[in-house]
N, C-alpha and C positions, 0 to 999 in steps of 0.2 A: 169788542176789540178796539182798538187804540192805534191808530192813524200814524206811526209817530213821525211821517216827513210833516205832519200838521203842526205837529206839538212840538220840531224842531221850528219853525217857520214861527209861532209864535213868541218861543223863546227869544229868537235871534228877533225877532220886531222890540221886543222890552228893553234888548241889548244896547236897539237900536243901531242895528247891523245885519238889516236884512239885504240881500245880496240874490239878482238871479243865478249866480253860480250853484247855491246851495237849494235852490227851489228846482235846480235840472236835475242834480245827482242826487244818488240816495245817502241817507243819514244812516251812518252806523251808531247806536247808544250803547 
């Protein structure tokens, strides 16, 4: 199975726009 607030959180690190806003709530993909 596949994590995906993880694999949101990495994404947005690359973006260089990681934020605790998006590490509270959940990620819709």
């Amino acid at each position: 199975a596949i994590n995906y607030l993880n694999l949101a959180r990495e994404i947005v690190k690359k973006n260089g726009l990681v934020k605790n806003e998006l590490e509270e709530s959940t990620v819709t993909i």
